[in-house]
MARTI-678060 format. One record per residue (C-alpha): residue in one letter; x, y, z; residue number from 1; chain. Coordinates in nm, 4 decimals, always signed. Layout:
N
NODE | r | x | y | z | k | c
NODE | A | X | Y | Z | NUM | A
...
This chain:
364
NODE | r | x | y | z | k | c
NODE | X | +0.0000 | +0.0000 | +0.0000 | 1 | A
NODE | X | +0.1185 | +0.3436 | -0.1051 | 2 | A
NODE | X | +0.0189 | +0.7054 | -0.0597 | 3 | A
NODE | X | +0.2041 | +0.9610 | -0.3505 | 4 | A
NODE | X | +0.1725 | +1.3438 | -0.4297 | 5 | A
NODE | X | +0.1405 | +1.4285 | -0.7684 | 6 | A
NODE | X | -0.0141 | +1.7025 | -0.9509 | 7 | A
NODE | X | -0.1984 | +1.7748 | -1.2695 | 8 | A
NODE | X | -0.1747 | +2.0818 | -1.4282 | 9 | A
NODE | X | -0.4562 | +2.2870 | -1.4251 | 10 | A
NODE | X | -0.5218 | +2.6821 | -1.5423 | 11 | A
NODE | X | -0.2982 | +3.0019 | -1.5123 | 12 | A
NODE | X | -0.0124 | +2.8409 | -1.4716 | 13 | A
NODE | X | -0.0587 | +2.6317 | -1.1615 | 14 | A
NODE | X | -0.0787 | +2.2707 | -1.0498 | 15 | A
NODE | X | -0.3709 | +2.1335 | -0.8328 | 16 | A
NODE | X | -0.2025 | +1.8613 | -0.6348 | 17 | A
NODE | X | -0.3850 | +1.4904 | -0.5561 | 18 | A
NODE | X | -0.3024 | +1.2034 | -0.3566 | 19 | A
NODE | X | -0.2673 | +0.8821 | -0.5976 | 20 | A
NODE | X | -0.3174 | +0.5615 | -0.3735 | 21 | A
NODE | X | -0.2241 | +0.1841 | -0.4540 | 22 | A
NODE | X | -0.3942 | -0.0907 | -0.2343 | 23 | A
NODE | X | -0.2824 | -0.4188 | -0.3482 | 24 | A
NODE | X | -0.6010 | -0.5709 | -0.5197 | 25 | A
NODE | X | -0.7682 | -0.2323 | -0.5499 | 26 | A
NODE | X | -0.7322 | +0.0348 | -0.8894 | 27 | A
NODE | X | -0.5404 | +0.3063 | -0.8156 | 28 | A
NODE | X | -0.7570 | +0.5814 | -0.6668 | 29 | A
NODE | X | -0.6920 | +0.9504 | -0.7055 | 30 | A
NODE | X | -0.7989 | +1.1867 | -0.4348 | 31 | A
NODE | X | -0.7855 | +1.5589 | -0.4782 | 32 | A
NODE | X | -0.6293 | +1.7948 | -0.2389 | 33 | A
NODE | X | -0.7584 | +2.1125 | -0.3281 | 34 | A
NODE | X | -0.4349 | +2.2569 | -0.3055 | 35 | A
NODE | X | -0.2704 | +2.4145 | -0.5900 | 36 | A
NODE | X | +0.1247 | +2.5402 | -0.6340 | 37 | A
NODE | X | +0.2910 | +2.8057 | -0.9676 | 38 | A
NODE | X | +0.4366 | +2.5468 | -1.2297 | 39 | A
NODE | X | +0.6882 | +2.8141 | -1.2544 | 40 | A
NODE | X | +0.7531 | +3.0361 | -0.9670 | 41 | A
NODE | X | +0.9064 | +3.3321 | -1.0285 | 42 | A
NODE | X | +0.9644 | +3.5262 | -0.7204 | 43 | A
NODE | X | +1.1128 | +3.3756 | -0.3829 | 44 | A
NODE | X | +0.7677 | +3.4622 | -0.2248 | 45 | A
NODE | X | +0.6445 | +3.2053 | -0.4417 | 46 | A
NODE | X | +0.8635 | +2.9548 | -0.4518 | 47 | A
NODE | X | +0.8274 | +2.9564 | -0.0070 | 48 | A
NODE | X | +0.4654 | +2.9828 | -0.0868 | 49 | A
NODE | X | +0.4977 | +2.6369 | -0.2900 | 50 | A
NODE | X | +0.6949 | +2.4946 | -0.0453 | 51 | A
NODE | X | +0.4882 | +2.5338 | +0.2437 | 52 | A
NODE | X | +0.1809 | +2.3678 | +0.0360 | 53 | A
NODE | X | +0.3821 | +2.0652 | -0.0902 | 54 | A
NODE | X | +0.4767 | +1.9873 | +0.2684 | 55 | A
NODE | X | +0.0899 | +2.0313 | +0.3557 | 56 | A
NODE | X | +0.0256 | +1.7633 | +0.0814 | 57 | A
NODE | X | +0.2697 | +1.5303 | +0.1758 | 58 | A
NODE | X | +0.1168 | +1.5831 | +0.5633 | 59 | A
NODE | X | -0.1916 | +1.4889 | +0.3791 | 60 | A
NODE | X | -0.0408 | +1.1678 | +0.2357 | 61 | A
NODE | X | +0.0793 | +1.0479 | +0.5362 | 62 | A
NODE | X | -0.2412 | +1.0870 | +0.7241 | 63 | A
NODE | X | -0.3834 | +0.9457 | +0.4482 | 64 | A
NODE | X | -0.1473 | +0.6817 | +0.4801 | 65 | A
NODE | X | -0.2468 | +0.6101 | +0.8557 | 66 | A
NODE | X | -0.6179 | +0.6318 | +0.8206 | 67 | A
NODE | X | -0.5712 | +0.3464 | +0.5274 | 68 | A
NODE | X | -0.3907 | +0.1320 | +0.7459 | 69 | A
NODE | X | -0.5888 | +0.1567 | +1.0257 | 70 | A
NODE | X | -0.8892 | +0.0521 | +0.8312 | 71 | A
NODE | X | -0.6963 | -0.2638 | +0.6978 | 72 | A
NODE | X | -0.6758 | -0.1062 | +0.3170 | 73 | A
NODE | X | -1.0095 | -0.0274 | +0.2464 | 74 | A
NODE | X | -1.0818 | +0.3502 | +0.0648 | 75 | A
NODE | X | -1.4188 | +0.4612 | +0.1735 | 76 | A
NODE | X | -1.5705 | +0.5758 | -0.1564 | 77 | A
NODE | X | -1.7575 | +0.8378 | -0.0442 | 78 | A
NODE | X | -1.5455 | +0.9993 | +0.2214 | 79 | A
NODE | X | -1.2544 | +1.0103 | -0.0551 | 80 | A
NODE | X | -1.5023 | +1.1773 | -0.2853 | 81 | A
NODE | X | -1.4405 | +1.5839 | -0.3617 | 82 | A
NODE | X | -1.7619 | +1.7947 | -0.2708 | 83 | A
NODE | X | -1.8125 | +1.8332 | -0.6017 | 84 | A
NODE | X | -1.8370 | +1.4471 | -0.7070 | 85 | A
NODE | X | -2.0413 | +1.4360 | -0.4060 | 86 | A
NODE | X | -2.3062 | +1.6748 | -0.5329 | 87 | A
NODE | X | -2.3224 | +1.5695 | -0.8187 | 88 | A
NODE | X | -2.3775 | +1.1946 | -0.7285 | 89 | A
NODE | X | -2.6221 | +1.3549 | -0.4739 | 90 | A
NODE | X | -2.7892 | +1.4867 | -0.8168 | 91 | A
NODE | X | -2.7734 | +1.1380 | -0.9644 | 92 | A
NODE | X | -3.0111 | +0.9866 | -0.7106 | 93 | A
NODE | X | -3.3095 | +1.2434 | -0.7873 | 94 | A
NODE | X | -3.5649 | +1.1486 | -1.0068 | 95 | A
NODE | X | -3.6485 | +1.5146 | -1.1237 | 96 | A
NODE | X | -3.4578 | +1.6367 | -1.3953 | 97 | A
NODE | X | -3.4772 | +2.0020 | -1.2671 | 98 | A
NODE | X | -3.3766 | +1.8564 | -0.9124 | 99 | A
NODE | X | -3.0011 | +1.6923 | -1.0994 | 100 | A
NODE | X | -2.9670 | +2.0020 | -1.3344 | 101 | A
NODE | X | -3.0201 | +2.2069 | -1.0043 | 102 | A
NODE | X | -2.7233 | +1.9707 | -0.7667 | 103 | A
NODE | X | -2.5071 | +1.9844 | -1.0805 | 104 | A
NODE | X | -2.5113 | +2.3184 | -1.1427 | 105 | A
NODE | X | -2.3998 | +2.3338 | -0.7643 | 106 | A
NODE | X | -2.1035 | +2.0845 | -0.8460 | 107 | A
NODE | X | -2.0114 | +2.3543 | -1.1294 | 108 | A
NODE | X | -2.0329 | +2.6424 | -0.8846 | 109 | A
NODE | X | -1.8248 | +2.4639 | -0.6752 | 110 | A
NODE | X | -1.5686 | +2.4352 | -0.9510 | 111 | A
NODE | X | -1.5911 | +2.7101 | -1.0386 | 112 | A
NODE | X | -1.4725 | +2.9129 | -0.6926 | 113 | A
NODE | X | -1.1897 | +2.6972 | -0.6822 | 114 | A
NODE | X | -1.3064 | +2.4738 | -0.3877 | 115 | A
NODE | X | -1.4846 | +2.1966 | -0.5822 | 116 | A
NODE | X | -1.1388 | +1.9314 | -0.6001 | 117 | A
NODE | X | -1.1583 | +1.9470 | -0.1757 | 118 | A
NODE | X | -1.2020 | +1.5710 | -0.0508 | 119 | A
NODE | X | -1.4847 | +1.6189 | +0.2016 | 120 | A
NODE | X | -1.2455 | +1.4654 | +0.4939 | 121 | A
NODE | X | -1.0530 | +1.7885 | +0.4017 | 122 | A
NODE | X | -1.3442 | +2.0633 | +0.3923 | 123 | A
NODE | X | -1.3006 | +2.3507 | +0.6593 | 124 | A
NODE | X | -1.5238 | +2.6359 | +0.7863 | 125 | A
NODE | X | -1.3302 | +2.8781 | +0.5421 | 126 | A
NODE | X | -1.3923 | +2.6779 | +0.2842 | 127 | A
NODE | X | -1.7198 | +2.6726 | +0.2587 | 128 | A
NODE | X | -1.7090 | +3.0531 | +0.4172 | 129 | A
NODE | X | -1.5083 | +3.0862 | +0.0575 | 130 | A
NODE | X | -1.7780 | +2.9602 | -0.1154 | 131 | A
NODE | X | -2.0390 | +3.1561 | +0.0178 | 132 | A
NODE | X | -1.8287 | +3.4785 | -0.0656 | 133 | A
NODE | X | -1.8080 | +3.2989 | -0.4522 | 134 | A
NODE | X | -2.1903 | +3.3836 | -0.4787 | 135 | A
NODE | X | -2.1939 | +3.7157 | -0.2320 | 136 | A
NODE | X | -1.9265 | +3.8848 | -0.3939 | 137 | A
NODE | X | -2.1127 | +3.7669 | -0.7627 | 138 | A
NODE | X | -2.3132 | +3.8652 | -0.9898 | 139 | A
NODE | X | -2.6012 | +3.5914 | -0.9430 | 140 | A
NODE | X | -2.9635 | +3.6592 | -0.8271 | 141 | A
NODE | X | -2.9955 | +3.6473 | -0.4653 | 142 | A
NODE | X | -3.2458 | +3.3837 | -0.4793 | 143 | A
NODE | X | -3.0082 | +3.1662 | -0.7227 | 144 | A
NODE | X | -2.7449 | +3.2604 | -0.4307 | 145 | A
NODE | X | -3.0043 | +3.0808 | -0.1837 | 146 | A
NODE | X | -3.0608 | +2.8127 | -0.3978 | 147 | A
NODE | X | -2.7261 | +2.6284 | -0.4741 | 148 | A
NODE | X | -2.5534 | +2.7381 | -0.1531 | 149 | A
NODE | X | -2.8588 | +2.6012 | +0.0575 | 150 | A
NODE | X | -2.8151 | +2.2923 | -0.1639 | 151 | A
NODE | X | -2.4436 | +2.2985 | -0.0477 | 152 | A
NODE | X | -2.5233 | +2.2940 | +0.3173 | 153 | A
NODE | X | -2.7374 | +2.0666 | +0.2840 | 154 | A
NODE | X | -2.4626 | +1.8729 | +0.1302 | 155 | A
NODE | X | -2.2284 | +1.8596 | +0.4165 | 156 | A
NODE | X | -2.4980 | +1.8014 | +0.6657 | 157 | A
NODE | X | -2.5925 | +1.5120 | +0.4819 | 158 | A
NODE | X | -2.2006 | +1.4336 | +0.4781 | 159 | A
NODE | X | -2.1599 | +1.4973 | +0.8403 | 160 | A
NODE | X | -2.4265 | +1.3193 | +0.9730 | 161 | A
NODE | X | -2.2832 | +1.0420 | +0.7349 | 162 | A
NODE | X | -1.9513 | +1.0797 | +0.8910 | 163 | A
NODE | X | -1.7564 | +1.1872 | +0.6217 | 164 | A
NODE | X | -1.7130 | +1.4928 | +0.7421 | 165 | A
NODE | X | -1.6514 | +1.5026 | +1.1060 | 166 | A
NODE | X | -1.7553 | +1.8438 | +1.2135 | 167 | A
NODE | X | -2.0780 | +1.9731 | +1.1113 | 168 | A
NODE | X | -1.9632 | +2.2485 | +0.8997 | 169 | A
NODE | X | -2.3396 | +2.3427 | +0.7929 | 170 | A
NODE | X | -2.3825 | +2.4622 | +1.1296 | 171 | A
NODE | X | -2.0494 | +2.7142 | +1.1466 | 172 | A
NODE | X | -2.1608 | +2.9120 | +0.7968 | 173 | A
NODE | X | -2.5037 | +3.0781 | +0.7868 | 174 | A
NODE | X | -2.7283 | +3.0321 | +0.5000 | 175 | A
NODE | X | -2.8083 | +3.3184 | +0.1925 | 176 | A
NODE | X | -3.1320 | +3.4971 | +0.2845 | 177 | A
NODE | X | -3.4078 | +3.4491 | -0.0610 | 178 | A
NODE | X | -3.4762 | +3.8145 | -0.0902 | 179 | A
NODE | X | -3.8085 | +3.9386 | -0.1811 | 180 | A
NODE | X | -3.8799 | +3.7772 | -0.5277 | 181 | A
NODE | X | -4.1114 | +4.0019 | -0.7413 | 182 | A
NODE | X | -4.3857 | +3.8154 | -0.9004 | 183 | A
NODE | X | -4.5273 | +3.9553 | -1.2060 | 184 | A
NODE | X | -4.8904 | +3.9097 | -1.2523 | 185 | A
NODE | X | -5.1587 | +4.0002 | -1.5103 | 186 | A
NODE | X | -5.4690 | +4.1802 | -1.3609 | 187 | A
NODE | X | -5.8052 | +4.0727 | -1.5203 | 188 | A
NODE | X | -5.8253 | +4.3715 | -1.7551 | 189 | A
NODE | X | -5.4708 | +4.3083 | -1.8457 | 190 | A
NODE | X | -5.5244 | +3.9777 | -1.9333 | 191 | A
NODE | X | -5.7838 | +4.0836 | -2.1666 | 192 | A
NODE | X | -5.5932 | +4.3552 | -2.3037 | 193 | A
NODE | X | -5.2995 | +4.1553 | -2.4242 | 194 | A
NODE | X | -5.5367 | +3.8643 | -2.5905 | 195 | A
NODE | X | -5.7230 | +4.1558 | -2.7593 | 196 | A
NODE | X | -5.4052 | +4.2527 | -2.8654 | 197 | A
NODE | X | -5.2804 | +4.0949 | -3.2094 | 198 | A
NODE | X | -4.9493 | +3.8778 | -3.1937 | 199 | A
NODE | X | -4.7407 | +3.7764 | -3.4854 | 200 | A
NODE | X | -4.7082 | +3.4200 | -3.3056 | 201 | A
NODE | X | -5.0296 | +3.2019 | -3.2441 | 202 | A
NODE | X | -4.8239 | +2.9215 | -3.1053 | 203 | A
NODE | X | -4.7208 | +3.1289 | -2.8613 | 204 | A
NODE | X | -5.0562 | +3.2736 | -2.7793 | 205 | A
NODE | X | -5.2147 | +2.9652 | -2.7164 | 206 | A
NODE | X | -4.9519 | +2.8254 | -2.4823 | 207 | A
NODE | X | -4.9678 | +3.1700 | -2.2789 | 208 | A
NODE | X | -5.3050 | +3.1754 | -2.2432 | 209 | A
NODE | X | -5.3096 | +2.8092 | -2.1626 | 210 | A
NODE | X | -5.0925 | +2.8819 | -1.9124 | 211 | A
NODE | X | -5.2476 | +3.1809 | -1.7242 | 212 | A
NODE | X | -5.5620 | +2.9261 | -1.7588 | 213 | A
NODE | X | -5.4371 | +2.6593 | -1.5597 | 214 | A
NODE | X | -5.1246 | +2.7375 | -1.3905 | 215 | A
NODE | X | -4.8788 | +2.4929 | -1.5886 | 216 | A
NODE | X | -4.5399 | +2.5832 | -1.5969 | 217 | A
NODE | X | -4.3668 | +2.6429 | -1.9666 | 218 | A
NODE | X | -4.1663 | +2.2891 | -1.9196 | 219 | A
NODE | X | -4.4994 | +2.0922 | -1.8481 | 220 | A
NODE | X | -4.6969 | +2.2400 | -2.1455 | 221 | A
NODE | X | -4.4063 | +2.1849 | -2.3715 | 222 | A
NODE | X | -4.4380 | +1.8170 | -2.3009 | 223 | A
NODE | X | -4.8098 | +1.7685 | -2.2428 | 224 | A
NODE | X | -4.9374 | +1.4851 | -2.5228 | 225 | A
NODE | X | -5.2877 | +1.3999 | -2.5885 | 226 | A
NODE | X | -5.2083 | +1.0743 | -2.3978 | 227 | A
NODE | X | -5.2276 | +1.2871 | -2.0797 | 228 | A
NODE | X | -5.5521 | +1.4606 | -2.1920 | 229 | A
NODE | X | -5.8566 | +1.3082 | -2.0294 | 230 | A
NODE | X | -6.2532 | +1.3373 | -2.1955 | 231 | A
NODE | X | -6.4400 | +1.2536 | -1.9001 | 232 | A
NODE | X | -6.7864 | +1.1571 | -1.9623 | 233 | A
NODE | X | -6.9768 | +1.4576 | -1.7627 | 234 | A
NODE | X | -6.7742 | +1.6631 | -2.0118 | 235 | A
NODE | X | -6.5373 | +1.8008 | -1.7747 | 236 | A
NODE | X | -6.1705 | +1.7320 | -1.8255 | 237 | A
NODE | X | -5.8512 | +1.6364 | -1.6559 | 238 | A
NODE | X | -5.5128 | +1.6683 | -1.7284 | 239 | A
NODE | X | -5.2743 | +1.3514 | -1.5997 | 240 | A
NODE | X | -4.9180 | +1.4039 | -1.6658 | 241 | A
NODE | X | -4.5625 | +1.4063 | -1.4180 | 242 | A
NODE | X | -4.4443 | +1.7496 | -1.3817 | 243 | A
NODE | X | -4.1242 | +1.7910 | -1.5379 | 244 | A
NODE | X | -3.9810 | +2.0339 | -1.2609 | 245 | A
NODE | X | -4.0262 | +1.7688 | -0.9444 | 246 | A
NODE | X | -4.1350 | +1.4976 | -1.1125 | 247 | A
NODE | X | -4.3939 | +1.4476 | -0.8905 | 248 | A
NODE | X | -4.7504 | +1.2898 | -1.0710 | 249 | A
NODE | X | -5.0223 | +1.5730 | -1.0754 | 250 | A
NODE | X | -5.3618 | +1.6293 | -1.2078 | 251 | A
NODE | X | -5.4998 | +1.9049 | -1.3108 | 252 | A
NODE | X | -5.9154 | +1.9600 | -1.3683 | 253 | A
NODE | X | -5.9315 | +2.2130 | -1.6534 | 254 | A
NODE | X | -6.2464 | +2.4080 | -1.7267 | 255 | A
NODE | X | -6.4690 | +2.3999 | -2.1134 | 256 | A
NODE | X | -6.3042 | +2.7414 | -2.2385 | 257 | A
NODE | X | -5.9287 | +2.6044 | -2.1429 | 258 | A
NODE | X | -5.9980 | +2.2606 | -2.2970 | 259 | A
NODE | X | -6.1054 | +2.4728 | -2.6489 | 260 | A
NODE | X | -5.7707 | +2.6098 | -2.6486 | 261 | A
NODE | X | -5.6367 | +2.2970 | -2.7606 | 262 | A
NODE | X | -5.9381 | +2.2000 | -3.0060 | 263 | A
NODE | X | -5.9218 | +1.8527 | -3.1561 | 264 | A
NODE | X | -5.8092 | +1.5694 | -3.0201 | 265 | A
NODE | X | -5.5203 | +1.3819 | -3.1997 | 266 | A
NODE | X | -5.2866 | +1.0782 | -3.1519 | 267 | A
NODE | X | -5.1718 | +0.9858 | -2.8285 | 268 | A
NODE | X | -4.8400 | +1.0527 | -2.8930 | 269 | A
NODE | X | -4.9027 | +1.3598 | -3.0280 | 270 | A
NODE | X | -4.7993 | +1.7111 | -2.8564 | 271 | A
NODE | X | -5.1346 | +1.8943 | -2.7219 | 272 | A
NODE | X | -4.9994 | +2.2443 | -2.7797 | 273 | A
NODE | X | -4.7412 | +2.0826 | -3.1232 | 274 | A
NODE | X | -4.4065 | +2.3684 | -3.2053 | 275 | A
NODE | X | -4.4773 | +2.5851 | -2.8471 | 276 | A
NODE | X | -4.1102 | +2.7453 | -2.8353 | 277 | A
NODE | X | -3.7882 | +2.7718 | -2.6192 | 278 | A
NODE | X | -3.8448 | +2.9682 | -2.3211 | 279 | A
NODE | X | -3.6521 | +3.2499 | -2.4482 | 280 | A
NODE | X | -3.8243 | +3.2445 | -2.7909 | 281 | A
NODE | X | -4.1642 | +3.2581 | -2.5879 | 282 | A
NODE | X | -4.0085 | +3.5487 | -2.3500 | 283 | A
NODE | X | -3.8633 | +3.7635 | -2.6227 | 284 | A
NODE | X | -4.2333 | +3.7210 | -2.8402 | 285 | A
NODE | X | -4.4089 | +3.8127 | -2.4886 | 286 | A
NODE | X | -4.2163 | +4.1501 | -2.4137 | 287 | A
NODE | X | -4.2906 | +4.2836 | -2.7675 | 288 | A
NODE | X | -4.6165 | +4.1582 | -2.7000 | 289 | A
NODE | X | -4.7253 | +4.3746 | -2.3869 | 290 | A
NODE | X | -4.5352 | +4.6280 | -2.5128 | 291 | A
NODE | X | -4.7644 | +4.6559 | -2.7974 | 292 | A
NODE | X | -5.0679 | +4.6038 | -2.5610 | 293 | A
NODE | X | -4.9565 | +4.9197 | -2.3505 | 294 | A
NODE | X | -4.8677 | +4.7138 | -2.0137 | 295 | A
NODE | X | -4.5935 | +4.8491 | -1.8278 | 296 | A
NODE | X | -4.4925 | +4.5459 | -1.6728 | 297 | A
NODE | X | -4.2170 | +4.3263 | -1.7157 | 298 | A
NODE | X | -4.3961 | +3.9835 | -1.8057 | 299 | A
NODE | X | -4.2397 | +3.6859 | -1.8723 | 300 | A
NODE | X | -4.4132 | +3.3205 | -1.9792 | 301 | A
NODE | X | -4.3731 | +3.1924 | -1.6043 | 302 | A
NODE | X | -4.6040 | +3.5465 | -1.4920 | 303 | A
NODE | X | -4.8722 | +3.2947 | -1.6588 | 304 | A
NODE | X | -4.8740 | +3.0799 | -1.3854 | 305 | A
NODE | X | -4.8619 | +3.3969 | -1.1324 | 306 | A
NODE | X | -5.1445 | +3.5109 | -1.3309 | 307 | A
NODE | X | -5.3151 | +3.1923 | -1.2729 | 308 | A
NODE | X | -5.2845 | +3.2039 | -0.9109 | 309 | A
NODE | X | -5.3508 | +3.5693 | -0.8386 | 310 | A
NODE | X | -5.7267 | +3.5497 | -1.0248 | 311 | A
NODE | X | -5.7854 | +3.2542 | -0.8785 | 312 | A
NODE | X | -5.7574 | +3.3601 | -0.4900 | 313 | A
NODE | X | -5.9491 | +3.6955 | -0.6086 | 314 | A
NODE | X | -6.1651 | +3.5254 | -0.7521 | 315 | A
NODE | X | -6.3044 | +3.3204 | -0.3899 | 316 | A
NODE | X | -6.0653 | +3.0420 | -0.4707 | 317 | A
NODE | X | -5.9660 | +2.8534 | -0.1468 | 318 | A
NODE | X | -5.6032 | +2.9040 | -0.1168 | 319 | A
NODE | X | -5.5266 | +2.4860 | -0.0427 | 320 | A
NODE | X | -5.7356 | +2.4400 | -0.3694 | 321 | A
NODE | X | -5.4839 | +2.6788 | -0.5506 | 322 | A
NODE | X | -5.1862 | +2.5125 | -0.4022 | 323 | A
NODE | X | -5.3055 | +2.1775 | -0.5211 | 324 | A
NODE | X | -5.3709 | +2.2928 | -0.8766 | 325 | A
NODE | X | -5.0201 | +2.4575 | -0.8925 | 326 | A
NODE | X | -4.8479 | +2.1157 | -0.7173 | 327 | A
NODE | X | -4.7264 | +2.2678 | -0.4520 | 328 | A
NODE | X | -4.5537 | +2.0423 | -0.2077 | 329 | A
NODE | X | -4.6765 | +2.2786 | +0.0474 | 330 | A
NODE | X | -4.9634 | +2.5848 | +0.1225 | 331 | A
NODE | X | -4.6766 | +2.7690 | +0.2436 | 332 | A
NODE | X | -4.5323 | +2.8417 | -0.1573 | 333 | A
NODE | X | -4.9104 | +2.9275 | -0.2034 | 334 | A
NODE | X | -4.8988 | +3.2100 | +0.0263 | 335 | A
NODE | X | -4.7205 | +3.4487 | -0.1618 | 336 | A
NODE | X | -4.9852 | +3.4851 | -0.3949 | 337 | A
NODE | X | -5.1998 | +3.5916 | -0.1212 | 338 | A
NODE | X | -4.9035 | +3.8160 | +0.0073 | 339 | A
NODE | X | -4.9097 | +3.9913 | -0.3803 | 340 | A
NODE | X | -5.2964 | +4.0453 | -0.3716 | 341 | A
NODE | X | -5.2188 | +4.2437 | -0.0140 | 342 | A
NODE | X | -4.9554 | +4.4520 | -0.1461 | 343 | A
NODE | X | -5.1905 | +4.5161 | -0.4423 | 344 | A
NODE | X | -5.4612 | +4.6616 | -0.2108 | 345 | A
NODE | X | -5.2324 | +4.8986 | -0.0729 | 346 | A
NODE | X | -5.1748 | +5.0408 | -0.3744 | 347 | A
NODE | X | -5.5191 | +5.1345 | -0.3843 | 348 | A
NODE | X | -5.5814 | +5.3058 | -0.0436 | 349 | A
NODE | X | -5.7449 | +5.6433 | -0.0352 | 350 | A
NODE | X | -5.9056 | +5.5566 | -0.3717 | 351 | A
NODE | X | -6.2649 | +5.5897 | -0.2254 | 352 | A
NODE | X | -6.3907 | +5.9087 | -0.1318 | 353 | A
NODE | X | -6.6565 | +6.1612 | -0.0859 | 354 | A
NODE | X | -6.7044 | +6.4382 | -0.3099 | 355 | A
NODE | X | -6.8760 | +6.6608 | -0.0607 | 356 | A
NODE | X | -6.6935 | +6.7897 | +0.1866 | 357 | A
NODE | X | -6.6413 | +6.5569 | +0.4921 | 358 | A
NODE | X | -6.7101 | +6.8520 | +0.7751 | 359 | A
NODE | X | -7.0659 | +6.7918 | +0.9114 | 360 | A
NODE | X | -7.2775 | +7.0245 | +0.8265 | 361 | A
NODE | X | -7.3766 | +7.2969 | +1.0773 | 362 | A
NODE | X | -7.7491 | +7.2233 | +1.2553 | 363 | A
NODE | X | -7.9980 | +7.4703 | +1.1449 | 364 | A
């Protein structure tokens, strides 16, 4: 059994050093350091600067060393993993396609601040206080900041608890508040005003309005076939189909004027709303669109399904009736809708008045 340094060279010049280990009867397995020395150094600062991480490394190999022979040879696949190849695994095991896109585009963050190549036995507080300054210090949305470093904690907590990480780092670096999210919606004369408003693209017409019908999300109506449409014989109609976001089985009761939208029934197989865009084809036809309707709000296909919601709960909806027609895992995503409608109202305080003066008048 052997423990080596070596080093693969990597950008700008430097080398990110790994640990390559030989157990008799085992392949060779390479474990990444997530340290990195100059190829070249130039200076004397750099050259001490190398040699103080090379003799961290080899530290690292003989530990490495020891922990190997104290468990009789065997290399523990997943504490030997980097955090990277651990989220992404992570990502493997979800059924959701949003859900892997969503752990691997963590993995790539990761990468990308330099810290992804860190074996998890070798994560610290500052570096995952390094990661959270990757996205702080960025240019991301605060709520994509939220997303993929709260799908980092809840990496290492999963890795602590698992013991391959023996501190619980989650609980030493604080989370990345959400922010407050606007949420365009459509109010009822603005939905009429855009579909009285002519648009070059009826494709994309019909999938909007389909959308601010029922709630469905651009990825969902893109995929909907006429195998998931469902006649029922009161003449009422349901929709059957696994959301493509969560993956989750959902249906959906649709209404007479939303099933017209889709008109004929063909094959199967067959797309329900056939040649609906990309998302950004859709978006792009959508802000010419209001624009030409006169709406001064920045609408987007996904302000469908925020359209959807808002009408609904204005309309007497019950709000656990609107969370199960969006799929909603819980009321609590509902509420926000409800939250919009109150901000809405404030908007409009003072607007009801007298128009005689409100002084009593003087007894005569």
């Amino acid at each position: 059994m052997s423990v080596e340094v070596r080093e693969k060279p990597i950008s700008d010049g430097r080398l990110s050093l790994y640990l390559q280990i030989y157990v008799r009867g085992q392949k060779p397995k390479k474990e990444f350091l997530g340290i990195y020395v100059l190829a070249k150094p130039k200076t004397a600062v750099q050259r001490e600067e190398n040699t103080k991480q090379r003799a961290i490394a080899d530290l690292k190999a003989s530990e490495r060393k020891l922990q190997l022979s104290q468990n009789g040879g065997i290399i523990h696949s997943k504490s030997s993993l980097t955090i990277a190849e651990y989220c992404r695994d992570i990502g493997k095991d979800k059924k959701a396609k949003k859900t892997q896109a969503n752990w691997k585009e963590t993995a790539d963050h990761l990468d990308k601040a330099g810290i992804g190549s860190i074996q998890l036995s070798s994560l610290t507080v500052q570096d995952c206080q390094a990661f959270r300054a990757y996205f702080t210090n960025g240019k991301l949305a605060q709520s994509s900041q939220a997303k993929y470093f709260g799908l980092f904690r809840t990496a290492i907590r999963d890795a602590h608890l698992a013991n391959f990480i023996k501190i619980g780092l989650h609980d030493r670096v604080s989370s990345i508040a959400r922010g407050n999210a606007t949420k365009e919606f459509l109010r009822q004369h603005e939905l009429d005003t855009l579909f009285s408003t002519p648009v070059r693209s009826q494709v994309t017409r019909k999938a909007f309005l389909f959308s601010c019908l029922t709630g469905m999300r651009h990825s969902d109506i893109r995929a909907l076939k006429w195998s998931n449409v469902h006649d029922l014989p009161d003449g009422n109609c349901e929709l059957r189909y696994e959301m493509v976001k969560t993956g989750k089985d959902h249906i959906l009761p649709i209404g007479t004027q939303v099933r017209q939208v889709l008109g004929d029934r063909k094959k199967p197989g067959d797309k329900a709303l056939p040649d609906t865009p990309c998302i950004q084809t859709v978006n792009y036809t959508i802000h010419r669109w209001r624009a030409r309707a006169g709406i001064p709000k920045k609408i987007t296909f996904h302000s469908g399904r925020h359209t959807f919601a808002t009408l609904a709960l204005s309309n007497g909806v019950p709000l656990k009736v609107v969370s199960d027609y969006l799929g909603h895992s819980s009321i609590t995503q509902t509420e926000v809708y409800a939250r919009l409608l109150e901000d809405e109202r404030d908007r409009y305080v003072g607007r009801v008045n007298l128009t005689v003066p409100i002084k009593s008048p003087e007894k005569g």
